[in-house]
PDB file of N, CA, C and O in Angstrom, chain B, residues numbered from 101:
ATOM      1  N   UNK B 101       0.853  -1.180   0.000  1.00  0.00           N
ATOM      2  CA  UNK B 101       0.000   0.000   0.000  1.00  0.00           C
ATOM      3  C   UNK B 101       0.894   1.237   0.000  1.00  0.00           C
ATOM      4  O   UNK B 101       1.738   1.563   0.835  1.00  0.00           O
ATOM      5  N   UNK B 102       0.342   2.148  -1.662  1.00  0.00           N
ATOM      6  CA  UNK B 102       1.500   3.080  -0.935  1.00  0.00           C
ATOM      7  C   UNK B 102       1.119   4.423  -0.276  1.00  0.00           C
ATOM      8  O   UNK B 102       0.198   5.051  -0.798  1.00  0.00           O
ATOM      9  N   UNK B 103       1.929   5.095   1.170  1.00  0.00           N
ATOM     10  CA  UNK B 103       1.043   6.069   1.518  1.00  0.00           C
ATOM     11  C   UNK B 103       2.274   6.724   2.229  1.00  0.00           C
ATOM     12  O   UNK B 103       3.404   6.242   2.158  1.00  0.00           O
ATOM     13  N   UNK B 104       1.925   8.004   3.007  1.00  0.00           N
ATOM     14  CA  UNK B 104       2.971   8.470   3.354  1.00  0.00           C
ATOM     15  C   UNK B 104       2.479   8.257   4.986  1.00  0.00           C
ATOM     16  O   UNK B 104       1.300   8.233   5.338  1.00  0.00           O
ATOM     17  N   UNK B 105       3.455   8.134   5.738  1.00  0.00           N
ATOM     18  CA  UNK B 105       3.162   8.224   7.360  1.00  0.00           C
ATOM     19  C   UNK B 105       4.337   9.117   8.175  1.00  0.00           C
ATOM     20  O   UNK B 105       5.491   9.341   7.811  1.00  0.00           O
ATOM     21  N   UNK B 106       3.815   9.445   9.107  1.00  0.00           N
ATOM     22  CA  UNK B 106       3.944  10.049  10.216  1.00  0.00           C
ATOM     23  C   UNK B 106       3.923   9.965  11.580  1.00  0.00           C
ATOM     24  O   UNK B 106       3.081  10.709  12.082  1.00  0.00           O
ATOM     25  N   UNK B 107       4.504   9.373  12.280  1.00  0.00           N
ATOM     26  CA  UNK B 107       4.412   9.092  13.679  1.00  0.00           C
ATOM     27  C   UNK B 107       4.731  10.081  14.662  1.00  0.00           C
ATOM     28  O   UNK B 107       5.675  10.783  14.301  1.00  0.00           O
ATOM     29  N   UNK B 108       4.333  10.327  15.612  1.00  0.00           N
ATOM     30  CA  UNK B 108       4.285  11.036  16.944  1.00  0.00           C
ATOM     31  C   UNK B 108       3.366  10.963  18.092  1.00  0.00           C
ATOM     32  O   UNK B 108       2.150  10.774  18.122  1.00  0.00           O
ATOM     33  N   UNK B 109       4.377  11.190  19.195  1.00  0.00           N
ATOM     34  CA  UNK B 109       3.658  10.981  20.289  1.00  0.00           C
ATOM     35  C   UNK B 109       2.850  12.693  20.538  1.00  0.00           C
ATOM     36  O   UNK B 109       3.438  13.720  20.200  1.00  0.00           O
ATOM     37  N   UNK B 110       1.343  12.697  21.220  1.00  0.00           N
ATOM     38  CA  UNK B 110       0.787  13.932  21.741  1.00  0.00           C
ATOM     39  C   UNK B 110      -0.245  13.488  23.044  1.00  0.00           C
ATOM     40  O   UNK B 110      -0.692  12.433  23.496  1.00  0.00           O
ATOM     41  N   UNK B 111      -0.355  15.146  23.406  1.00  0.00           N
ATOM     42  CA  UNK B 111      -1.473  14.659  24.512  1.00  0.00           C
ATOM     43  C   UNK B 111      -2.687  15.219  23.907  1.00  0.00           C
ATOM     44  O   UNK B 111      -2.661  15.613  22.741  1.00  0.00           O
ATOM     45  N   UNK B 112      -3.721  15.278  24.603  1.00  0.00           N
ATOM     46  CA  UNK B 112      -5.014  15.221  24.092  1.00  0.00           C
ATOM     47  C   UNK B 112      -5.043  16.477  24.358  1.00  0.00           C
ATOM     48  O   UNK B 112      -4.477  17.075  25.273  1.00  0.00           O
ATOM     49  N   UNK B 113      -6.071  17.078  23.105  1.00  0.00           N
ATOM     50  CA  UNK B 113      -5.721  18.901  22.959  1.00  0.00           C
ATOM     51  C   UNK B 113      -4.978  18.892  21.843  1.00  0.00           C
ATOM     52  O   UNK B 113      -5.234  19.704  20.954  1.00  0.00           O
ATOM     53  N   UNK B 114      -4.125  18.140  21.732  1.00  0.00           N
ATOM     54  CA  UNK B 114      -2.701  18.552  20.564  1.00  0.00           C
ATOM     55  C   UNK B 114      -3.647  18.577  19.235  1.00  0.00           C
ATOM     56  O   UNK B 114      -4.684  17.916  19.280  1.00  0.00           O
ATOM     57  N   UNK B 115      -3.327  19.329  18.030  1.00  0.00           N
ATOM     58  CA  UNK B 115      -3.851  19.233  17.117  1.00  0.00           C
ATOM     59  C   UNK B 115      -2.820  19.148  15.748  1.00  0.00           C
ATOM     60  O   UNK B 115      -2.114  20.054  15.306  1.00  0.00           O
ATOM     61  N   UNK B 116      -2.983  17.683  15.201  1.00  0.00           N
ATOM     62  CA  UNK B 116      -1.794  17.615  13.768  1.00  0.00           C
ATOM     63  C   UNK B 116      -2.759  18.520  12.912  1.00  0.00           C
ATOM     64  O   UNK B 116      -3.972  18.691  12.788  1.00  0.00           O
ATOM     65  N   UNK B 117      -1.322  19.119  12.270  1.00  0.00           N
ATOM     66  CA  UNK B 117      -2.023  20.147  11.301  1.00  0.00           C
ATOM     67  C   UNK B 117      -1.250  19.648  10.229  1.00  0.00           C
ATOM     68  O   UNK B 117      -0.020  19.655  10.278  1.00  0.00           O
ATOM     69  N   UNK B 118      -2.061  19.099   8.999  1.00  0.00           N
ATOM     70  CA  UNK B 118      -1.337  18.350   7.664  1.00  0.00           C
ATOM     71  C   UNK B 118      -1.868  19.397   6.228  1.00  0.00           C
ATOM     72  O   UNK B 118      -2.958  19.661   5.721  1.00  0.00           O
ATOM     73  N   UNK B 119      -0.508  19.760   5.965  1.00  0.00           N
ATOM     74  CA  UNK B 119      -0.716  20.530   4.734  1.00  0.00           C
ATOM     75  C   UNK B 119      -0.157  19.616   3.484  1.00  0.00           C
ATOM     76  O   UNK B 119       0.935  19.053   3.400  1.00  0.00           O
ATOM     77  N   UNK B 120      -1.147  19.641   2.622  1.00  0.00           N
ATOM     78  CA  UNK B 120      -1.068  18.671   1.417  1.00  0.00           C
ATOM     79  C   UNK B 120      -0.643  19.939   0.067  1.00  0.00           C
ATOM     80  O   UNK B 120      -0.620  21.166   0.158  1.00  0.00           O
ATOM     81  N   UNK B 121      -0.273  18.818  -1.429  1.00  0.00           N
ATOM     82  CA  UNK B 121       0.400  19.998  -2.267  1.00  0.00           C
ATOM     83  C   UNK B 121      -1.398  19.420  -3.240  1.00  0.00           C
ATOM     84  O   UNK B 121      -1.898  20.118  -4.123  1.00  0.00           O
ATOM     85  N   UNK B 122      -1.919  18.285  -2.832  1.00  0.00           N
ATOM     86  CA  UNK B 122      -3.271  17.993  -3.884  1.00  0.00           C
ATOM     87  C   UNK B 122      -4.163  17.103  -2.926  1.00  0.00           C
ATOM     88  O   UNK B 122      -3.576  16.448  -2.064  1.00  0.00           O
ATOM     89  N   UNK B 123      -4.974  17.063  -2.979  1.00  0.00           N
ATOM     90  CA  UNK B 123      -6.634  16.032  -2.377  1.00  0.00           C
ATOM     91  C   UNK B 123      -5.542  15.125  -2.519  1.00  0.00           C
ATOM     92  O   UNK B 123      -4.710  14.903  -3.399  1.00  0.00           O
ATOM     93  N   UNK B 124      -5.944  14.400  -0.718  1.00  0.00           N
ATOM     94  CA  UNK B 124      -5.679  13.221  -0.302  1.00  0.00           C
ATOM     95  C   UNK B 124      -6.922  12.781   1.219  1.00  0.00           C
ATOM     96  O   UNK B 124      -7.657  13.350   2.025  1.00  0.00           O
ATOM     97  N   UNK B 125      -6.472  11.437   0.839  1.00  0.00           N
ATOM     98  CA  UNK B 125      -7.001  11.019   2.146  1.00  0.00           C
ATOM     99  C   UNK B 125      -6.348  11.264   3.498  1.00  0.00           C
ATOM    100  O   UNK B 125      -5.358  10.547   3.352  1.00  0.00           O
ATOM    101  N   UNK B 126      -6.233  11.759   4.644  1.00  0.00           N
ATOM    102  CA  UNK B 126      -5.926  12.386   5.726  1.00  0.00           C
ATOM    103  C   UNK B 126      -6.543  11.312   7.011  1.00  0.00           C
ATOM    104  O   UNK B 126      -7.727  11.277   7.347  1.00  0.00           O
ATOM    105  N   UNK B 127      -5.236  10.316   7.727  1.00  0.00           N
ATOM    106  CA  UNK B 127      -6.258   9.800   8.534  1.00  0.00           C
ATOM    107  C   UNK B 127      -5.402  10.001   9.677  1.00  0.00           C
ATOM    108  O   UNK B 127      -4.178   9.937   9.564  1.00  0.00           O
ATOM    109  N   UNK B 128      -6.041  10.267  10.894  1.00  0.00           N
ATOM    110  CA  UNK B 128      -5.114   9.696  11.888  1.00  0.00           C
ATOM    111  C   UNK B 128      -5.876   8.584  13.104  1.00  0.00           C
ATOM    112  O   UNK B 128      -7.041   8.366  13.435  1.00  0.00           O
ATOM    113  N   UNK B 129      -4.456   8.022  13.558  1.00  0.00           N
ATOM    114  CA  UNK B 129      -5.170   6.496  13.845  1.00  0.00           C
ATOM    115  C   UNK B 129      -4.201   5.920  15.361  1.00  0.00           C
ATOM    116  O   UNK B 129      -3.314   6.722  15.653  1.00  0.00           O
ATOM    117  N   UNK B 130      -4.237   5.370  15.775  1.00  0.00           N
ATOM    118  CA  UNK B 130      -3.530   4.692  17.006  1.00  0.00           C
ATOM    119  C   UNK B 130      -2.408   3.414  16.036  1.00  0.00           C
ATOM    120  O   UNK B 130      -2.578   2.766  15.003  1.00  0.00           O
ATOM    121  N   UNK B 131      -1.495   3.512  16.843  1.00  0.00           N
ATOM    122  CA  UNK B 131      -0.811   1.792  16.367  1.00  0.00           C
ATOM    123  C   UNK B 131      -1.669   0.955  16.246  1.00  0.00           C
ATOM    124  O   UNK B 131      -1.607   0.476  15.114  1.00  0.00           O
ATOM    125  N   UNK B 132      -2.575   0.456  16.931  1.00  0.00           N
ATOM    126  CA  UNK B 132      -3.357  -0.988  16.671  1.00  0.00           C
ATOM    127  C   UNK B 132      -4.296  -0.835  15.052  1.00  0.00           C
ATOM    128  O   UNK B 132      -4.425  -1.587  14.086  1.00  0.00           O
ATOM    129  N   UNK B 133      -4.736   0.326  15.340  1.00  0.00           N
ATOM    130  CA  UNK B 133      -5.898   1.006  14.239  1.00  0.00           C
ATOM    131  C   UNK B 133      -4.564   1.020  13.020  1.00  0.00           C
ATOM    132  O   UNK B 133      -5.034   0.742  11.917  1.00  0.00           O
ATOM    133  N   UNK B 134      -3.274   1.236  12.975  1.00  0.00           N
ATOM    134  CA  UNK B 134      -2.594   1.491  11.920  1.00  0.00           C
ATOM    135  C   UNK B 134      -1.785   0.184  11.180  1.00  0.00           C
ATOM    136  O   UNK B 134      -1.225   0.162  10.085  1.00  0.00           O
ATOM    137  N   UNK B 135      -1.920  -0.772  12.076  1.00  0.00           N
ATOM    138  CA  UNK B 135      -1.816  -1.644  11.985  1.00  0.00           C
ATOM    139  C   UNK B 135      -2.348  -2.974  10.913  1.00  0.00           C
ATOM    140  O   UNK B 135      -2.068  -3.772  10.019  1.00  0.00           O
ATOM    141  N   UNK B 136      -3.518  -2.338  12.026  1.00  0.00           N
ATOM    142  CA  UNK B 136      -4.697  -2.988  11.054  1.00  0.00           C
ATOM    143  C   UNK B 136      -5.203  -2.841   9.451  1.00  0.00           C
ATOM    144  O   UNK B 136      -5.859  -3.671   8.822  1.00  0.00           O
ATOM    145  N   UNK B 137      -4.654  -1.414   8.932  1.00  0.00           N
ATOM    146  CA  UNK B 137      -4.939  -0.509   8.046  1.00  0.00           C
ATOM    147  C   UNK B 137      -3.488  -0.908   6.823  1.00  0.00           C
ATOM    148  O   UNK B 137      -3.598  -0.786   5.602  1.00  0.00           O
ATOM    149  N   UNK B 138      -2.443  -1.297   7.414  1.00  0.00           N
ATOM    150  CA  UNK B 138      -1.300  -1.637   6.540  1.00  0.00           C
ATOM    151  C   UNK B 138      -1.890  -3.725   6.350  1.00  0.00           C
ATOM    152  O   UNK B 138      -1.244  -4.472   5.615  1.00  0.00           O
ATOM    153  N   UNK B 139      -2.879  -4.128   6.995  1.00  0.00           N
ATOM    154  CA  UNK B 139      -2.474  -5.456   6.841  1.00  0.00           C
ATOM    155  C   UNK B 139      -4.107  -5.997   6.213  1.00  0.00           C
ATOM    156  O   UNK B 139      -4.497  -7.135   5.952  1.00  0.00           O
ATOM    157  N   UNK B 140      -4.914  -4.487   6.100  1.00  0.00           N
ATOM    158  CA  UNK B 140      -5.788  -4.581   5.044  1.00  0.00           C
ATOM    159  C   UNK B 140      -7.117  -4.851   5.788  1.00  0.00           C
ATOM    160  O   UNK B 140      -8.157  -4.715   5.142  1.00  0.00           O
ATOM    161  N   UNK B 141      -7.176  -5.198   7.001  1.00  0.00           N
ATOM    162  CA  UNK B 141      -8.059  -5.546   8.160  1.00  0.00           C
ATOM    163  C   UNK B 141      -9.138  -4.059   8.508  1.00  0.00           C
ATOM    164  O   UNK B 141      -8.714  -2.921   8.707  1.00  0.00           O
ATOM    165  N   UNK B 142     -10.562  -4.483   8.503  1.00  0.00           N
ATOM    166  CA  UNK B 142     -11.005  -3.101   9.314  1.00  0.00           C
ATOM    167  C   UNK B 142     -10.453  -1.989   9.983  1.00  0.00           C
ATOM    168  O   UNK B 142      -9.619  -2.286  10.838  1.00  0.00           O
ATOM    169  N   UNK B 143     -10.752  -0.476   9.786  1.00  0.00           N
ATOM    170  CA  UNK B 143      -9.769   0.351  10.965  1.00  0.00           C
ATOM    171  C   UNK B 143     -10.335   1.138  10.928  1.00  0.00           C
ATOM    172  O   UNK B 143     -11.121   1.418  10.023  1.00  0.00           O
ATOM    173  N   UNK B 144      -9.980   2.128  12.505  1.00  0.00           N
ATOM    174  CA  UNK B 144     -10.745   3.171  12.825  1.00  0.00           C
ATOM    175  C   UNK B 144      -9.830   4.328  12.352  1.00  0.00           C
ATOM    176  O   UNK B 144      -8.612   4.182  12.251  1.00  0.00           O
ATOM    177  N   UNK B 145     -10.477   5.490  12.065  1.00  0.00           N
ATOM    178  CA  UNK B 145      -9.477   6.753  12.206  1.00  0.00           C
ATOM    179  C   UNK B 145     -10.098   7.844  12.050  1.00  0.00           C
ATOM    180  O   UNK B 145     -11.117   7.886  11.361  1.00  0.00           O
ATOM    181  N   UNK B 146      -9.621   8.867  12.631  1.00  0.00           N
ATOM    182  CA  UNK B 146     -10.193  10.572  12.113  1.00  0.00           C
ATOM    183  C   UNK B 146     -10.082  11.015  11.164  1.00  0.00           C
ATOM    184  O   UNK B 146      -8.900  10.960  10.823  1.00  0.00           O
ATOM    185  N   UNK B 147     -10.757  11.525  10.379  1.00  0.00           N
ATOM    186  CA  UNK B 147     -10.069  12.781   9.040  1.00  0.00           C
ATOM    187  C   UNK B 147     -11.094  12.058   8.136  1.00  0.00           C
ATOM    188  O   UNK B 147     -12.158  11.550   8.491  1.00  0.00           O
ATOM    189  N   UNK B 148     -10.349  12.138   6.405  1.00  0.00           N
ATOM    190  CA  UNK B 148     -10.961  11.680   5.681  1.00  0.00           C
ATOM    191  C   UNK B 148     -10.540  12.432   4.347  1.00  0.00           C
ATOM    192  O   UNK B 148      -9.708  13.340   4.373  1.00  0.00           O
ATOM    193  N   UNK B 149     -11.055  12.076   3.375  1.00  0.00           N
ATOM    194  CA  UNK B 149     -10.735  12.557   1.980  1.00  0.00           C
ATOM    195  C   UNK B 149     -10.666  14.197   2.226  1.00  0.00           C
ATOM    196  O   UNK B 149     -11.683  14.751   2.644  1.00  0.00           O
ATOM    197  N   UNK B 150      -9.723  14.809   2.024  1.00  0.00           N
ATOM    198  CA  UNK B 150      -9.322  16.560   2.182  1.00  0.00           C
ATOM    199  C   UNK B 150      -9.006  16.819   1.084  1.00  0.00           C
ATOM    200  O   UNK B 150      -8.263  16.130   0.386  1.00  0.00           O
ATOM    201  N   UNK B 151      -9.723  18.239   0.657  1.00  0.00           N
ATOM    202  CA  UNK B 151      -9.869  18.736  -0.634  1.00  0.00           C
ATOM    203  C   UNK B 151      -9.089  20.213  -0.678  1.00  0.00           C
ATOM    204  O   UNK B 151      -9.036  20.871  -1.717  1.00  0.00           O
ATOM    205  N   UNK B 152      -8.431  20.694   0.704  1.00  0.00           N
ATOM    206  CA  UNK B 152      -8.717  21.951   1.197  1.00  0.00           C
ATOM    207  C   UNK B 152      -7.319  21.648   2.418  1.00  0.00           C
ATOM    208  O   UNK B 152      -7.304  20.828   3.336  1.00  0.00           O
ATOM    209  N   UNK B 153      -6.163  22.708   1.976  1.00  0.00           N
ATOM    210  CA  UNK B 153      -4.832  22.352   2.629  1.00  0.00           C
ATOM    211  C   UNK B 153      -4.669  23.687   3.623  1.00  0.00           C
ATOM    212  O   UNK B 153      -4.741  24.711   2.945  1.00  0.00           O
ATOM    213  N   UNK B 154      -4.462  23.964   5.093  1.00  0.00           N
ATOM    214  CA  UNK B 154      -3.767  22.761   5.917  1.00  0.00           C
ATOM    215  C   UNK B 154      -5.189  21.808   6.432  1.00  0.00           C
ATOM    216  O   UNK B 154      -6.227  22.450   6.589  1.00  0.00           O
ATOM    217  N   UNK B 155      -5.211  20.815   6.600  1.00  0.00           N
ATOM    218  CA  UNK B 155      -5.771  20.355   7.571  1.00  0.00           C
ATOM    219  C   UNK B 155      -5.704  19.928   8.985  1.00  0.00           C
ATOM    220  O   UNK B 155      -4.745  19.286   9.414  1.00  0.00           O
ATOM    221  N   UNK B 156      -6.669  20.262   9.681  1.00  0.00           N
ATOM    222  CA  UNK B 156      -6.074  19.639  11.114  1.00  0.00           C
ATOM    223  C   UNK B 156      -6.988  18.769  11.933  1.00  0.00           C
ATOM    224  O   UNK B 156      -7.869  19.468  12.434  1.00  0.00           O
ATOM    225  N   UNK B 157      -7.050  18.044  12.115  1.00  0.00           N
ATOM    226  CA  UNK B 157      -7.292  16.687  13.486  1.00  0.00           C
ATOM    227  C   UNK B 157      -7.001  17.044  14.927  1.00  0.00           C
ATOM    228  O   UNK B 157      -5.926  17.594  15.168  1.00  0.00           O
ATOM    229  N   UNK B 158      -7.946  16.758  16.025  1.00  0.00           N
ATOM    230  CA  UNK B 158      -7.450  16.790  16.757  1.00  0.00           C
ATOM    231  C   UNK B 158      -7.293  15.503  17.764  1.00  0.00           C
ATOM    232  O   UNK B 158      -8.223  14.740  18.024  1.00  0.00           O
ATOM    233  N   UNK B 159      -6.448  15.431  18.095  1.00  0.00           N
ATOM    234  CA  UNK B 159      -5.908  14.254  18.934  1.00  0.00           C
ATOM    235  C   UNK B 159      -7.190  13.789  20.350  1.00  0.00           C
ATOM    236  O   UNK B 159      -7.619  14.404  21.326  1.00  0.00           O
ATOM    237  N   UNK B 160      -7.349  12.890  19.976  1.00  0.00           N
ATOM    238  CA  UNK B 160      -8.553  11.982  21.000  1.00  0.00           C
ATOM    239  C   UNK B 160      -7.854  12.182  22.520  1.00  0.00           C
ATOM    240  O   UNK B 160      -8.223  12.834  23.497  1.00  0.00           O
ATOM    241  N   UNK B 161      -6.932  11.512  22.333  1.00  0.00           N
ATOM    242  CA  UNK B 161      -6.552  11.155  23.943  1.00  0.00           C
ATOM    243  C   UNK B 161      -4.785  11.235  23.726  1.00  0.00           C
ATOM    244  O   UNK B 161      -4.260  10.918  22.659  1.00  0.00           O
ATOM    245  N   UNK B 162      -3.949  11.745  25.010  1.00  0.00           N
ATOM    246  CA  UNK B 162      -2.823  11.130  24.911  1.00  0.00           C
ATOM    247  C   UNK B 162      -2.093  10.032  24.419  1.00  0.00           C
ATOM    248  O   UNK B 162      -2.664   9.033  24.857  1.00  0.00           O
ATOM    249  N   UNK B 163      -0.905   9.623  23.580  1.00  0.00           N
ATOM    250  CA  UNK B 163      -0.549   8.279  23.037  1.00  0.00           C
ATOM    251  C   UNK B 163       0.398   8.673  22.364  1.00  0.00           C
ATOM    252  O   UNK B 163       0.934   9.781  22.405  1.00  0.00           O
ATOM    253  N   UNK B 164       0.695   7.614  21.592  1.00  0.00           N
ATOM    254  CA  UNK B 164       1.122   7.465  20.072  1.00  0.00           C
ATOM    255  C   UNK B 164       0.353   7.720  19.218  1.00  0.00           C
ATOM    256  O   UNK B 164      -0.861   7.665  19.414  1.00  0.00           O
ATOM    257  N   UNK B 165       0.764   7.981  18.333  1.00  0.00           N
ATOM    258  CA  UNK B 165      -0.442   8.468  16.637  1.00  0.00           C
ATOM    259  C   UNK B 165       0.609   8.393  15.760  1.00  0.00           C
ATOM    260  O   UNK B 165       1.821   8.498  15.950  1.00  0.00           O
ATOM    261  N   UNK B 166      -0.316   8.109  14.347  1.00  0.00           N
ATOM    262  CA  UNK B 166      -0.163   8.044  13.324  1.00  0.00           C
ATOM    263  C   UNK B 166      -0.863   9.265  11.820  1.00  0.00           C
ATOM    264  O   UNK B 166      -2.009   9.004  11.455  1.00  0.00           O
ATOM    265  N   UNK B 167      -0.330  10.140  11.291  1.00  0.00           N
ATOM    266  CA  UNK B 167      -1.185  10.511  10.892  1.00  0.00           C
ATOM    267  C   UNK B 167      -0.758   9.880   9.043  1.00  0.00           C
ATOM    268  O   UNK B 167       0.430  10.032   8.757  1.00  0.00           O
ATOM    269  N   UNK B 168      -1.546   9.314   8.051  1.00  0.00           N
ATOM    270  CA  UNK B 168      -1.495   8.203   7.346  1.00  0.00           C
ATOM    271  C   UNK B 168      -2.226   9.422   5.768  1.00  0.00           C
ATOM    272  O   UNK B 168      -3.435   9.401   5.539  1.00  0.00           O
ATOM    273  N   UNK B 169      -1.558  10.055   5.167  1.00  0.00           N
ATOM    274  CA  UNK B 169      -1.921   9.925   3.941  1.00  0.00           C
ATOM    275  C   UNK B 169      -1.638   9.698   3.085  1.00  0.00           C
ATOM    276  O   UNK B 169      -0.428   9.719   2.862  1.00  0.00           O
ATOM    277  N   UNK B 170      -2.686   9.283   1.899  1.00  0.00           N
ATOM    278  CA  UNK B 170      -2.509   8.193   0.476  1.00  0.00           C
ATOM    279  C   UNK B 170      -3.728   8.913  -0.487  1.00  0.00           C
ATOM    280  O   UNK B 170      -4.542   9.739  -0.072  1.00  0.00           O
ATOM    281  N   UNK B 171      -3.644   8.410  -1.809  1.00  0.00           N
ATOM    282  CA  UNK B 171      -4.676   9.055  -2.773  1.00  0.00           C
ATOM    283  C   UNK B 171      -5.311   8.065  -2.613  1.00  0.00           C
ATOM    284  O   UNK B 171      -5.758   7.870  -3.743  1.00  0.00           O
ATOM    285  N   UNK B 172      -5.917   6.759  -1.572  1.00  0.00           N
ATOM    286  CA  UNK B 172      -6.765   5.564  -1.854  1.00  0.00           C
ATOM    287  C   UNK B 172      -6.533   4.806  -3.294  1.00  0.00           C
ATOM    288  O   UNK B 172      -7.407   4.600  -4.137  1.00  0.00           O
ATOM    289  N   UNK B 173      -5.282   4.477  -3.366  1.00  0.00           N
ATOM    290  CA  UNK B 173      -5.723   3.652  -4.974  1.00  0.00           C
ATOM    291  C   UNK B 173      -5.358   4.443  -6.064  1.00  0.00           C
ATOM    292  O   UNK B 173      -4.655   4.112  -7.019  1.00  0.00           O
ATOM    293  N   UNK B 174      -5.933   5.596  -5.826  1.00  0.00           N
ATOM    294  CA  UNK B 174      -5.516   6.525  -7.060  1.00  0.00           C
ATOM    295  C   UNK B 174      -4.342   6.637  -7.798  1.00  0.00           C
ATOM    296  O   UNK B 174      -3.410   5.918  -7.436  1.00  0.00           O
ATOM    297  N   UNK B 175      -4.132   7.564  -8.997  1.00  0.00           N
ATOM    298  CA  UNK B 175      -2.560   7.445  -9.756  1.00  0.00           C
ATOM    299  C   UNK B 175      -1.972   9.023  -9.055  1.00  0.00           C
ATOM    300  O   UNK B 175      -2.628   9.953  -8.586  1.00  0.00           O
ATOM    301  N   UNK B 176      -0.755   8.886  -9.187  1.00  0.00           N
ATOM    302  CA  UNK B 176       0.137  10.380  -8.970  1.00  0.00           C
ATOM    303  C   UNK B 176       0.652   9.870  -7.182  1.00  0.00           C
ATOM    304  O   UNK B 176       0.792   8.899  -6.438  1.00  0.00           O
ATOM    305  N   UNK B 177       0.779  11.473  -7.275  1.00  0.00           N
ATOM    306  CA  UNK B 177       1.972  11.267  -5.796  1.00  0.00           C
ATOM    307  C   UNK B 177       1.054  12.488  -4.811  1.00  0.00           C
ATOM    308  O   UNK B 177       0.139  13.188  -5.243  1.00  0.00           O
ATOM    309  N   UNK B 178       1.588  12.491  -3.438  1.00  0.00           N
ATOM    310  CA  UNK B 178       0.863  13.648  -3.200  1.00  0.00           C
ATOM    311  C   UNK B 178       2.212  14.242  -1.998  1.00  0.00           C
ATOM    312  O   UNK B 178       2.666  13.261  -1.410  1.00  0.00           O
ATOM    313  N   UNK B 179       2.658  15.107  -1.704  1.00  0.00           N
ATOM    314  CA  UNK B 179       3.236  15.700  -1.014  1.00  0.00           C
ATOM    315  C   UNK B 179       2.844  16.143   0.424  1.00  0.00           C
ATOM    316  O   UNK B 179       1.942  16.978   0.355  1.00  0.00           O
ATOM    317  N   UNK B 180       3.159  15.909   1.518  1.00  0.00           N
ATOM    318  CA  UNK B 180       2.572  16.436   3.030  1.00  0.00           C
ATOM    319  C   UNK B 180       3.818  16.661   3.735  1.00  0.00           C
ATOM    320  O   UNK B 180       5.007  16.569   3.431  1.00  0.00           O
ATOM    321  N   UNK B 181       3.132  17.004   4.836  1.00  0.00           N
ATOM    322  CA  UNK B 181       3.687  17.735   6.189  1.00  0.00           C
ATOM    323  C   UNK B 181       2.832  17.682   7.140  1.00  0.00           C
ATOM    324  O   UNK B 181       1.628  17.933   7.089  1.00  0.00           O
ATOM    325  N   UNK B 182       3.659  17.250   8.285  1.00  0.00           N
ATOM    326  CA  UNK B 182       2.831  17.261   9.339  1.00  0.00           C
ATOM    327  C   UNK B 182       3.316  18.431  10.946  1.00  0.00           C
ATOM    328  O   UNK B 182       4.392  18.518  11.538  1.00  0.00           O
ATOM    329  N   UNK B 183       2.294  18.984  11.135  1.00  0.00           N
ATOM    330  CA  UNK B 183       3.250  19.584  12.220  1.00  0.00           C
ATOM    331  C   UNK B 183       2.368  19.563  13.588  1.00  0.00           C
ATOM    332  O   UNK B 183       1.148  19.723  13.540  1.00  0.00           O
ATOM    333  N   UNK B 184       2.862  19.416  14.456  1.00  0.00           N
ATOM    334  CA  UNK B 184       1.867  19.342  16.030  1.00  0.00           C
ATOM    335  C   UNK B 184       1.810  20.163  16.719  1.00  0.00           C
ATOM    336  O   UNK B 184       2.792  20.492  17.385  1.00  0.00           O
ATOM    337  N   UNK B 185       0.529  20.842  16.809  1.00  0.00           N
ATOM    338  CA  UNK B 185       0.285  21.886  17.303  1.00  0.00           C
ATOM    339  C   UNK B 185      -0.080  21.767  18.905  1.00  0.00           C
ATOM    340  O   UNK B 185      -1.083  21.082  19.101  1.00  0.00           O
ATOM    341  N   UNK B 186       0.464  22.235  19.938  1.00  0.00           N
ATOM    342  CA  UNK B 186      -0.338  22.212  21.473  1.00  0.00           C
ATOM    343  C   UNK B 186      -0.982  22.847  21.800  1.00  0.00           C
ATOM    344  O   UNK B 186      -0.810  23.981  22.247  1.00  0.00           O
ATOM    345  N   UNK B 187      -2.019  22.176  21.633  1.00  0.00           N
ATOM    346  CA  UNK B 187      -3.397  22.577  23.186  1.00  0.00           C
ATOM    347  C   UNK B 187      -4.003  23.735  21.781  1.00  0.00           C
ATOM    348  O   UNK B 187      -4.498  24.810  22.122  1.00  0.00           O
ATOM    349  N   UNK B 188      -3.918  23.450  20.554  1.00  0.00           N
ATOM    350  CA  UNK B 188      -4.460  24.909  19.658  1.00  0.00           C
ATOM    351  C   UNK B 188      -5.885  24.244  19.346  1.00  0.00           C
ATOM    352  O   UNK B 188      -5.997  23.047  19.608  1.00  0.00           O
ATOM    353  N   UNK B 189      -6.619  24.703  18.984  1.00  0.00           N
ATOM    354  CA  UNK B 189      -8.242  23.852  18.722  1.00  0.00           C
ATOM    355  C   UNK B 189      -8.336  23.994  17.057  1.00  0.00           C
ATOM    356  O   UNK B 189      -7.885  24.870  16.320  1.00  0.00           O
ATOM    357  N   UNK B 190      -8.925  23.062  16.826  1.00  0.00           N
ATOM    358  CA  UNK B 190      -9.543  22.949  15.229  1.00  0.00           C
ATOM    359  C   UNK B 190      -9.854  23.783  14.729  1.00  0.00           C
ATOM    360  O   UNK B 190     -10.295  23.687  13.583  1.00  0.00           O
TER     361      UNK B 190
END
């Protein structure tokens, strides 16, 4: 699967802010949830198809995270960045 990822640890409040260069899918997810998502299995996550750059998520709970974007399948490439914002709101 090809996609771009991002790992970091935050606390809850934190908000990833992902600026894309074209529409992508935007997810963010826990290890188990990302897991599941590389091995093709059901998975949970925030975000979703983004049409509209920066985007931002905000973090559920303290942890690890993943924030996971890909064009779903699609052709081309897509360019991101991720940056973690504290305690800033959506």
């Amino acid at each position: 699967m090809n996609h771009l990822n991002y790992e970091f640890d935050a606390s809850q409040g934190d908000v990833a802010e992902v600026t894309l260069d074209r529409a992508a899918n935007v997810l963010l997810m826990d290890p188990a949830n990302y897991d599941d998502y590389l091995h093709g299995r059901p998975y949970r996550y925030d975000g979703g198809y983004a049409t509209k750059s920066p985007v931002r998520l905000a973090v559920p709970r303290a942890g690890h995270w993943h924030v996971v974007v890909d064009l779903g399948g699609g052709p081309g490439q897509v360019r991101a960045s991720v940056s973690l914002l504290s305690g800033a709101s959506v």
